[in-house]
C-alpha positions as CSV (number, residue, x, y, z in Angstrom):
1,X,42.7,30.6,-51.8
2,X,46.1,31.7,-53.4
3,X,46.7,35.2,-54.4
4,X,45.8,35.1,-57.7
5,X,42.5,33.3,-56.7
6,X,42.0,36.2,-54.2
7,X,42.4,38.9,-56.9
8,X,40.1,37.2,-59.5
9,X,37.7,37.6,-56.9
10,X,38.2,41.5,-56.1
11,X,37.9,42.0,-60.2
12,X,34.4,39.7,-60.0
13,X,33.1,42.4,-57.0
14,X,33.4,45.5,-59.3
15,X,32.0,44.9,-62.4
16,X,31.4,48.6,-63.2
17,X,32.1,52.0,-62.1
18,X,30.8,55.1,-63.3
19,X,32.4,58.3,-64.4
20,X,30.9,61.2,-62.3
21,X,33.5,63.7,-62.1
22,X,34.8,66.1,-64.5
23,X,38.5,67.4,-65.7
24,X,39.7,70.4,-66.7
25,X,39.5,69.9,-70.0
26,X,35.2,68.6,-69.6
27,X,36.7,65.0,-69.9
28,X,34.5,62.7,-67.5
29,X,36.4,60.0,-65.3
30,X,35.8,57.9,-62.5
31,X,36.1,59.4,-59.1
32,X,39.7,58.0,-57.3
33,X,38.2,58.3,-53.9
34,X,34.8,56.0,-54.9
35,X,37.5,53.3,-57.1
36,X,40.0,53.0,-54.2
37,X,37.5,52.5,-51.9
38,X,35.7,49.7,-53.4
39,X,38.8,47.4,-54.1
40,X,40.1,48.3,-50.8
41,X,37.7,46.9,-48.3
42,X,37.8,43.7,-51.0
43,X,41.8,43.7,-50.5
44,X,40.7,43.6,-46.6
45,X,38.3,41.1,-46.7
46,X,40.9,38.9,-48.7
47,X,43.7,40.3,-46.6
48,X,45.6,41.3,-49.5
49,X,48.0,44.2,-49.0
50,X,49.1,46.1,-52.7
51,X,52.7,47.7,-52.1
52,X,53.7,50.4,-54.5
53,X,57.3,51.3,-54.9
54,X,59.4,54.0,-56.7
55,X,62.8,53.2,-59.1
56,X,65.0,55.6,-61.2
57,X,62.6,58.8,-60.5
58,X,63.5,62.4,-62.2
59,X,62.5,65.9,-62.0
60,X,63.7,67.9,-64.6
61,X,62.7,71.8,-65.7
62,X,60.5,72.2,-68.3
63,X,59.7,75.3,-70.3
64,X,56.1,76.1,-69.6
65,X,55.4,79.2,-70.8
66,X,52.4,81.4,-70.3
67,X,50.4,84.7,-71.6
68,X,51.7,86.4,-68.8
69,X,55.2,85.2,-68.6
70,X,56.6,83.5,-72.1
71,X,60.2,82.7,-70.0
72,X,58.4,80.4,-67.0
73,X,59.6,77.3,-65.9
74,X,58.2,74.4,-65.2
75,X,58.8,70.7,-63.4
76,X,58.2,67.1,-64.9
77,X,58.0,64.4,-62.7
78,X,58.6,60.5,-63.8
79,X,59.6,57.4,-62.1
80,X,59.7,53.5,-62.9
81,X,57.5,51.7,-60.7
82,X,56.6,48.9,-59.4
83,X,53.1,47.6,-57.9
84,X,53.7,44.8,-55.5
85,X,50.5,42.4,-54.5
86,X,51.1,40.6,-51.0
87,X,49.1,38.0,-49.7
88,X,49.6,38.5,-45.7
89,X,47.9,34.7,-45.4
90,X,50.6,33.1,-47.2
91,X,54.4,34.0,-49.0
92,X,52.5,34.5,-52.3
93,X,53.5,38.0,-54.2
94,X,53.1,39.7,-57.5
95,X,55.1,42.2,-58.7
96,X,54.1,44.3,-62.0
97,X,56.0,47.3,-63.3
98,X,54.3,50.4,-64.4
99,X,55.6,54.0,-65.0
100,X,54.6,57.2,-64.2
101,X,54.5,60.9,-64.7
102,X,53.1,64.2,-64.6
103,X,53.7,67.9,-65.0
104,X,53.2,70.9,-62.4
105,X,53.7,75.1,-63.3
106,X,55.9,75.6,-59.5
107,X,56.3,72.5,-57.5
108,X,58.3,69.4,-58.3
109,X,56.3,67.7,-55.3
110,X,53.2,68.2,-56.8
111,X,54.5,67.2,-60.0
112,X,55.3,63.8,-58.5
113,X,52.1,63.9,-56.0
114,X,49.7,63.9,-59.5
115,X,51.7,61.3,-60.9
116,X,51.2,58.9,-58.3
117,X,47.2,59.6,-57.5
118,X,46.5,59.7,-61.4
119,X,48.3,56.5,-61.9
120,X,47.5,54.5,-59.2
121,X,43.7,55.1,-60.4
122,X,44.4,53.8,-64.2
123,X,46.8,50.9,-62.0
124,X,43.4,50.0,-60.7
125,X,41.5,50.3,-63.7
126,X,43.3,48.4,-66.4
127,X,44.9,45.6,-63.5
128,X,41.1,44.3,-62.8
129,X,40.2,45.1,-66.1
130,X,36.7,47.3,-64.6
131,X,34.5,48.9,-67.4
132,X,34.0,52.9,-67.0
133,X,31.3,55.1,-68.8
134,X,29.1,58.1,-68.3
135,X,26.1,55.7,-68.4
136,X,24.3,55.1,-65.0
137,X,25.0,51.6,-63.9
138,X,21.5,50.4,-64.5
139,X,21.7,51.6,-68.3
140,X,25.2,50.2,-68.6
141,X,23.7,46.6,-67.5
142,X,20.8,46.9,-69.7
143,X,23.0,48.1,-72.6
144,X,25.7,45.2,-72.0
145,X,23.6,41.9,-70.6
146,X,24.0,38.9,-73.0
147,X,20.9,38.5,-75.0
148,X,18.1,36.4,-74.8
149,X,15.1,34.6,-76.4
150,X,11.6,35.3,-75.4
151,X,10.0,33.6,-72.5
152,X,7.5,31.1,-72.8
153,X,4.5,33.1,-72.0
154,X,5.8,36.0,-74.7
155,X,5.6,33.1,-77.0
156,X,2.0,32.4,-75.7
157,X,1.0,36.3,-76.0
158,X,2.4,36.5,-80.6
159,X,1.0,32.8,-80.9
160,X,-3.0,34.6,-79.7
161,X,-2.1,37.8,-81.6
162,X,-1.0,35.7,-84.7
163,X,-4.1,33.8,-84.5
164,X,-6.5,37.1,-83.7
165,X,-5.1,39.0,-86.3
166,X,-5.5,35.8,-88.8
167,X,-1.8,36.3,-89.7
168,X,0.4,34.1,-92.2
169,X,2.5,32.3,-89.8
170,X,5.3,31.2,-92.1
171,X,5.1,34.6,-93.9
172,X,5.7,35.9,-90.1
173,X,8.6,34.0,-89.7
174,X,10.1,35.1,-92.7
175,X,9.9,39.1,-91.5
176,X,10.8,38.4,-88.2
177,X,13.7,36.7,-89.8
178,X,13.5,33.2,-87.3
179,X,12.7,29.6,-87.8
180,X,9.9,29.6,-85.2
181,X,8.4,32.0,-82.6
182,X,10.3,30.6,-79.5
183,X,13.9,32.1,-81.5
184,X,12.8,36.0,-81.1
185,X,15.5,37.6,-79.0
186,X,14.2,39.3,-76.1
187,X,15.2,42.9,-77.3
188,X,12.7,42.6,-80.4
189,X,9.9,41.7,-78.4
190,X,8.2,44.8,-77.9
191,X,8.8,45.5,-82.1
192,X,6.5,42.0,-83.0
193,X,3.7,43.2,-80.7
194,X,3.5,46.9,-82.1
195,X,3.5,45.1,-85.5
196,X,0.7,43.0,-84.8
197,X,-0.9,46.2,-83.1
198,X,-0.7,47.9,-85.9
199,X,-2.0,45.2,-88.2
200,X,-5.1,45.1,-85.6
201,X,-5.8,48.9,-86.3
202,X,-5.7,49.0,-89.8
C-alpha cells in the first residue's frame, strides 16, 4: 500500500473514542495516553513513522496577574509546526503544517511542553477525522448506525397483530405514515407493537 492508503486505514481502525477525563474548567476530553496509543501500534503495524518538527517558535512575557500578586508575570509559548508522515517501506511523505501554543504562570518550558502534548492530541483528532463524546461507545453506535427497515419476521409479528386486532390495514398505513408494512424503519418498531397493544387492551 502507499502512504496515503496506509493512513486511510489507521482512520478506518478508530472509529470512536470516548471522552473520560476531565479539565479544569469540568470540560470532558479524550484521554492523550488512550488516543496515542491506539493510532500508534496501527502506525507500527503499517510501519509508518509521524515526525513532528518545530519553526519560528517564541516565548514572550505575559502579564498574568493574580489575587495575590496583581504585578506577576507570565510566559506564552508558540511555534509553527510541521507534522511530517513517513512511510519507512517506501520514499512516500506527507508534510502538514499546524501551529501551536500555550500559556504557563513560571516556566517557559512548560509553557512549550503543554503546547506540544495539547496539540499533538487535537493533530490526531481532526487529521483521522475520529468522533469524540461523553457517550459510551455502545450508545454512540446505537445513536449513530444508519437506519434500517424491519426484518422480515417483524413484518410477520404487525401482519398477526393487524389481523388479531381486526385493524384497517390501509388506515394503518396512513398513521404509520408508509406505503406498506415492510417500509417501517427499525427504530419505530417497538412504537407499532405498543400501539397495537394498546388497541388489544382497550
Amino acid at each position: 500500500m502507499k502512504l496515503l492508503q496506509k493512513l486511510l486505514e489507521i482512520r478506518k481502525s478508530v472509529e470512536y473514542l470516548q471522552k473520560t477525563e476531565t479539565g479544569n474548567q469540568g470540560a470532558k476530553y479524550v484521554d492523550p495516553a488512550v488516543l496515542v496509543k491506539k493510532i500508534r501500534d496501527k502506525m507500527d503495524e503499517h510501519k509508518i513513522l509521524l515526525i513532528p518538527s518545530l519553526n519560528d517558535s517564541t516565548v514572550e512575557s505575559i502579564s498574568m496577574p493574580t489575587k495575590a500578586n496583581k504585578d506577576a508575570m507570565g510566559f506564552i509559548f508558540k511555534s509553527g509546526m510541521t507534522y511530517t508522515w513517513m512511510d519507512t517501506e517506501s520514499t512516500d511523505k506527507l508534510e502538514i503544517p499546524w501551529f501551536i501554543t500555550a500559556k504557563h504562570m513560571t516556566d517557559p518550558a512548560m509553557a512549550g511542553g503543554s503546547a506540544l502534548t495539547y496539540f499533538e492530541r487535537y493533530f490526531m483528532l481532526k487529521f483521522f477525522q475520529i468522533p469524540t463524546s461523553k457517550d459510551d461507545p455502545e450508545y454512540f453506535a446505537q445513536k449513530t448506525k444508519e437506519p434500517s427497515t424491519i426484518s422480515e419476521q417483524q413484518v410477520t409479528i404487525i401482519e398477526n397483530m393487524i389481523t388479531d386486532t381486526d385493524t384497517d390495514v390501509d388506515k394503518f398505513l396512513v398513521w404509520a405514515k408508509v406505503k406498506s408494512i415492510s417500509e417501517i424503519m427499525d427504530d419505530k418498531f417497538q412504537v407499532v407493537v405498543s400501539a397495537l397493544k394498546a388497541k388489544v387492551s382497550r
